[in-house]
N, C-alpha and C positions, 0 to 999 in steps of 0.2 A: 530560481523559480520563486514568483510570490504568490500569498493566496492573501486575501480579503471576502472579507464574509460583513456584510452590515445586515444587523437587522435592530429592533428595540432594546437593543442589549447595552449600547454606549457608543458614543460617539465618538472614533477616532481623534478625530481634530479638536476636539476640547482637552485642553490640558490640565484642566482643574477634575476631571474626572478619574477615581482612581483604578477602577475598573472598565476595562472591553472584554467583552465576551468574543471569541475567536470560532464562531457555530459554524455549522457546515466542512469540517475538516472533515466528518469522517463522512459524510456524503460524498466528497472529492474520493478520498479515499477509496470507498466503496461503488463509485463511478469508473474511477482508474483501473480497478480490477474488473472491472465487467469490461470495459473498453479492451482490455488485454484480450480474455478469456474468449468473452463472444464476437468479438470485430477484429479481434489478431492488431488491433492501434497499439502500440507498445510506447508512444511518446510521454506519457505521463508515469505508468505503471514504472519503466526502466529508473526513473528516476526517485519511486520512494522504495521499492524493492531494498535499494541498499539500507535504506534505514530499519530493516525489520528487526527484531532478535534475535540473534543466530548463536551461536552453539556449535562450533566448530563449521563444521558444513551445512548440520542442522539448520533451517531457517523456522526461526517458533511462530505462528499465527498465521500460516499460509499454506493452505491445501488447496491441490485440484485434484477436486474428485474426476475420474479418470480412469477406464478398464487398461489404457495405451499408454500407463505412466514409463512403461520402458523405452515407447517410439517417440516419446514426448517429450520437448527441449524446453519447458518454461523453464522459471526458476526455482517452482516447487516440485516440478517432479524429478528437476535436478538434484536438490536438494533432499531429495527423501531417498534416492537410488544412492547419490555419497553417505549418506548416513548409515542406511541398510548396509553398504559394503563395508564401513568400519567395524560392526557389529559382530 
């Protein structure tokens, strides 16, 4: 997967410049996760999920809030049920 973000930040394609600003990732990000949560689209989400911080089963920076976290197969309510059962 690649992302590209341009905005007034720098211009790729100049090589004399020593900085590009890489904006908009965590708009992806935080697009990806609604696209999961509310539209059940899981093509993007499945793909940064494994980058998250994890902690044995633990996954750090991803909650869903949820009364049905036990009937519920995402990756955070997976991961918070493995967690609770090591404990």
């Amino acid at each position: 997967m690649y992302l590209l973000y341009l905005d007034e930040s720098g211009d790729p394609q100049n090589r004399d410049e020593k900085h590009f600003v890489l904006g908009g990732l965590a708009d992806f990000i935080a697009w990806s996760v609604f696209r999961r949560y509310e539209r059940g689209d899981t093509r993007f989400f499945d793909r940064l999920v494994q980058r998250f911080d994890c902690e044995g089963p633990r996954i750090h920076g991803l909650y869903h809030r949820t009364r049905e976290h036990y009937g519920c197969f995402c990756a955070a309510c997976l991961s918070r049920r493995a967690s609770s059962a090591e404990a």
